[in-house]
C-alpha positions in Angstrom: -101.4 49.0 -25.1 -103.4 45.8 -24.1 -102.4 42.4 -25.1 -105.1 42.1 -26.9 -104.3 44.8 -28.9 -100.8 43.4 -29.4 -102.6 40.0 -30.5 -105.5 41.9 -32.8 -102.7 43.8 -34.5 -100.6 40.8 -35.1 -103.9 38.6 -36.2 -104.5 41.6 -39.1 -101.3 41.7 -40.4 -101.2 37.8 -41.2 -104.8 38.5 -42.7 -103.4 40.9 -45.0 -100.7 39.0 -45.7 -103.0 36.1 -46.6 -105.2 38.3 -48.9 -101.7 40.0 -50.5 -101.2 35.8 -51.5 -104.9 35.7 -52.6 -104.6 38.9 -55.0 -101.2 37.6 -56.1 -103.1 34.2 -57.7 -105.4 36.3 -58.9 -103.1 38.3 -60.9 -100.6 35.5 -61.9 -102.0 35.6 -65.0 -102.0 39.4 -66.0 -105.7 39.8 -65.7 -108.1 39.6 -62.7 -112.1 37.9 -64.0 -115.1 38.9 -62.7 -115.5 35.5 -60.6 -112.3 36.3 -59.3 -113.2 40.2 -58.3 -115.9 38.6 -56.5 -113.6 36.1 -54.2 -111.4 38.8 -53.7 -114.3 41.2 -52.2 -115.5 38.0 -50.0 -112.1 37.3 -48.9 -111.8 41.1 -48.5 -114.7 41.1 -46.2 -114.0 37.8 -44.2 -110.3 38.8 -43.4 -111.6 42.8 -42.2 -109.5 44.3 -44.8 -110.7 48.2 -44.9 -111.5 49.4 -48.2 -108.4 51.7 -48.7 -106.2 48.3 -47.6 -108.4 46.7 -50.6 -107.1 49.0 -52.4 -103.4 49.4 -51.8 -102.8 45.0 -51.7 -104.8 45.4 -55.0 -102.1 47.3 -56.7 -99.2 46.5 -54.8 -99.2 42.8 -53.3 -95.5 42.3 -53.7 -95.6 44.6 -51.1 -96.8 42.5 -48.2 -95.2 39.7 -46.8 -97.1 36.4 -46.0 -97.0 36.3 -42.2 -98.1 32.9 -42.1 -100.3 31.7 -38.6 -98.7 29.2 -36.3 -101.6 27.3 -36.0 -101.1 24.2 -38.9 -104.8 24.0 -39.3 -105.3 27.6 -40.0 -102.0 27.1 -42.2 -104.2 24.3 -44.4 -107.3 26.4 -44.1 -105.4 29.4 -46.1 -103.9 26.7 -48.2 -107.8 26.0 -48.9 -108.6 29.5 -49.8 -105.6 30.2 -52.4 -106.8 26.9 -53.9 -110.2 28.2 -54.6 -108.6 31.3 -55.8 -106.7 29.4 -58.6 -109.8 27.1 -59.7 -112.6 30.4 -59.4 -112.4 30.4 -63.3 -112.5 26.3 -63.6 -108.8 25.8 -64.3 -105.5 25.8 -62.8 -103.1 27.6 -64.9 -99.2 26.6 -64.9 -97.9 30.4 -63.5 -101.1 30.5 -60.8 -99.9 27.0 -59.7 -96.2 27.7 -59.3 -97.1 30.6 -57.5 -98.7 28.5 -54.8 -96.2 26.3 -54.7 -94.0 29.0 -53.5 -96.6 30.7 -50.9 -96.9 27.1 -49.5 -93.5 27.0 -49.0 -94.2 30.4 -47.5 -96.7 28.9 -45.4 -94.4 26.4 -43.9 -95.1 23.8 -45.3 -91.8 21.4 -46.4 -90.1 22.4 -49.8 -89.6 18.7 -50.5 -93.7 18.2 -50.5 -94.5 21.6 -51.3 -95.2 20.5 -55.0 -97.2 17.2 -54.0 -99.5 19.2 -51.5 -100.6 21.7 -54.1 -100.9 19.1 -56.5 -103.3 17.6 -54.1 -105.0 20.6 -53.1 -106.1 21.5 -56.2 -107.2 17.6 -56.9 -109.3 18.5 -53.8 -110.9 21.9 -54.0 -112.0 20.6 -57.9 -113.6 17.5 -56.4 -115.4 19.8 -54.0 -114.2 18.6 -50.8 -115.3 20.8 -47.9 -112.9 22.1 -45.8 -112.4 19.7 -43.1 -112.4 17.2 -46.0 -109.4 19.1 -47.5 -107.1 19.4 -44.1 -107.4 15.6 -43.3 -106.4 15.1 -46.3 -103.3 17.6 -46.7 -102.5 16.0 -43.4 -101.9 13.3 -44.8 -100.1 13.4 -47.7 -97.8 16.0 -45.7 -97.0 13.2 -43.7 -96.2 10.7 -46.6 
């Protein structure tokens, strides 16, 4: 087996770990909308989840761990994407936000500022920020 194999393999099991998270948001509140069917198929695509993977995180997310990347900006990039997942229907429920609070905590980042970088997050992603926007900005209030 090449390394890159190793490396490929190791790179899809963090992206299905990071679309496990994604379906588990979605779900947080017993129901998953139409808006949020459609992130799910986009996120789906852009993290090479097969179809029949689609369809086994779907029903069983619990299932997969979260296999956060090493890389911190690709750790505020996924960070990014859950956030969009919470606000897809225009609010940010209580249950869909402690649930991210948790996964960021999964993701590495500190349990003491945990709560404050989701808080800010969401402030973010609902003001539109772009991307790069969003991780200088988590950068910073991760450092306060």
């Amino acid at each position: 087996m090449a390394i890159s194999d190793l490396y490929s393999s190791g790179q899809h099991k963090q992206e299905i770990g990071h679309f496990a998270n994604i379906v588990k948001i979605a779900r947080a509140d017993g129901k998953i909308t139409d808006g949020e069917k459609e992130l799910l198929i986009r996120a789906g695509k852009n993290l090479n989840i097969t179809l029949e993977e689609f369809s086994l995180i779907l029903n069983n997310p619990e299932k997969y761990p979260i296999n956060p990347p090493i890389n911190y900006d690709e750790r505020i990039e996924r960070l990014y994407r859950l956030t969009k997942m919470i606000l897809i229907d225009g609010e940010a429920k209580l249950i869909e936000v402690a649930l991210m609070r948790k996964i960021a905590v999964g993701l590495h980042f500190s349990i003491k500022r945990a709560e404050k970088i989701c808080d800010e997050a969401i402030h973010l992603v609902a003001n539109n920020n772009n991307l790069n926007d969003f991780i200088n900005a988590i950068k910073k209030v991760d450092k306060d």
